[in-house]
Phi, psi and omega in degrees: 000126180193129191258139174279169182217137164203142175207143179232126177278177146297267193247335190276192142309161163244162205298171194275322189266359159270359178302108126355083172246169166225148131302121186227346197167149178190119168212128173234152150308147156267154207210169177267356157233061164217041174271323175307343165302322203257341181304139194047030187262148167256118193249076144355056186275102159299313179288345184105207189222134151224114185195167190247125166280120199270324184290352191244359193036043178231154138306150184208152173198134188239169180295179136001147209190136178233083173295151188212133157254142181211166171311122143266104192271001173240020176264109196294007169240007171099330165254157185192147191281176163208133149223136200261142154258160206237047180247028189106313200255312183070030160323138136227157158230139191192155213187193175247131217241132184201177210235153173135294162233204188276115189266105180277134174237117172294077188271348205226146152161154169278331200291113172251017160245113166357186294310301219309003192244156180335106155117331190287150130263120175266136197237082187254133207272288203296064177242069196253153175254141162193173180280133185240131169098178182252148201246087160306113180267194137196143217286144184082352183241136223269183190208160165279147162219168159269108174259101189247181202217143181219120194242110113104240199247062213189093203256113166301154192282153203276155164219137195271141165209171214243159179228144159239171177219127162274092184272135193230126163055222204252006165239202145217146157270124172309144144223100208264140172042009164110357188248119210289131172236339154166187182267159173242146177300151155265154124240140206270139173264111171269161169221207209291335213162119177267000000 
């Protein structure tokens, strides 16, 4: 992960909030406290789902996919999924959406193929949030960006929502929908004079 930095002054420094970046790359875990970036966004897997479930120890693969995480007041980590599959069938499944790596715990569902049915939990390590394409910043202002989600090997089609970056030192902090999701490295450029 890594944003380049450049700025140009008068005679001086330049101040934190005119500095100049570029955005090149951003991938985080989802967590329980950055999950709120993602809440009530609809992540689209176009291509399906392909991913391993650590608790059943199998590969698994669902069709097209629409995923939703959202606010729970009866979910004991506060949040719970929905995923509509996209076969024909217009299968959902919806549960309680929890953390260590992304945990679906299944209360609900239409579904009757493993894993995905009542009563399961699916434990998937490979569970990120991240920015797709490169950015012109300036530290604190926020911007449109492509925000996608990644479930095993398996990457949603992008949906835009606006992000800022808090440039500090030598990092920034991601802020997607209002929510800190973690940092990114600078690197800083120099040139001739501003």
């Amino acid at each position: 992960m890594a944003v380049s930095l450049s700025g140009c002054g008068g005679g001086g420094g330049t101040a934190a909030d005119q500095q100049q970046a570029q955005l090149t790359s951003f991938t985080a875990p989802v967590t329980a406290s950055n999950v709120a970036a993602i809440v009530d966004q609809d992540f689209r897997f176009s291509g399906g789902i392909q991913a391993f479930d650590e608790a059943s120890k199998q590969a698994f693969s669902l069709p097209p996919t629409t995923l939703t995480v959202s606010r729970s007041t009866t979910s004991p980590t506060g949040y719970a999924f929905k995923m509509a599959l996209e076969d024909g069938s217009n299968h959902e499944i919806s549960g309680e959406f929890g953390f260590g790596s992304c945990l679906f715990k299944v209360t609900k569902t239409t579904a009757t193929k493993k894993p995905l049915t009542e009563g399961e939990t699916v434990e998937i390590k490979a569970c990120e949030i991240g920015l797709n394409g490169q950015y012109a910043v300036t530290d604190q202002k926020e911007f449109e960006a492509e925000l996608m989600a990644k479930l095993g090997s398996s990457k949603t089609d992008v949906v835009r929502t606006p992000v800022k970056i808090l440039i500090k030192e030598d990092k920034g902090t991601v802020v997607i929908n209002g929510q800190n999701v973690g940092d990114t490295r600078l690197e800083f450029v120099t040139g001739s004079g501003g």
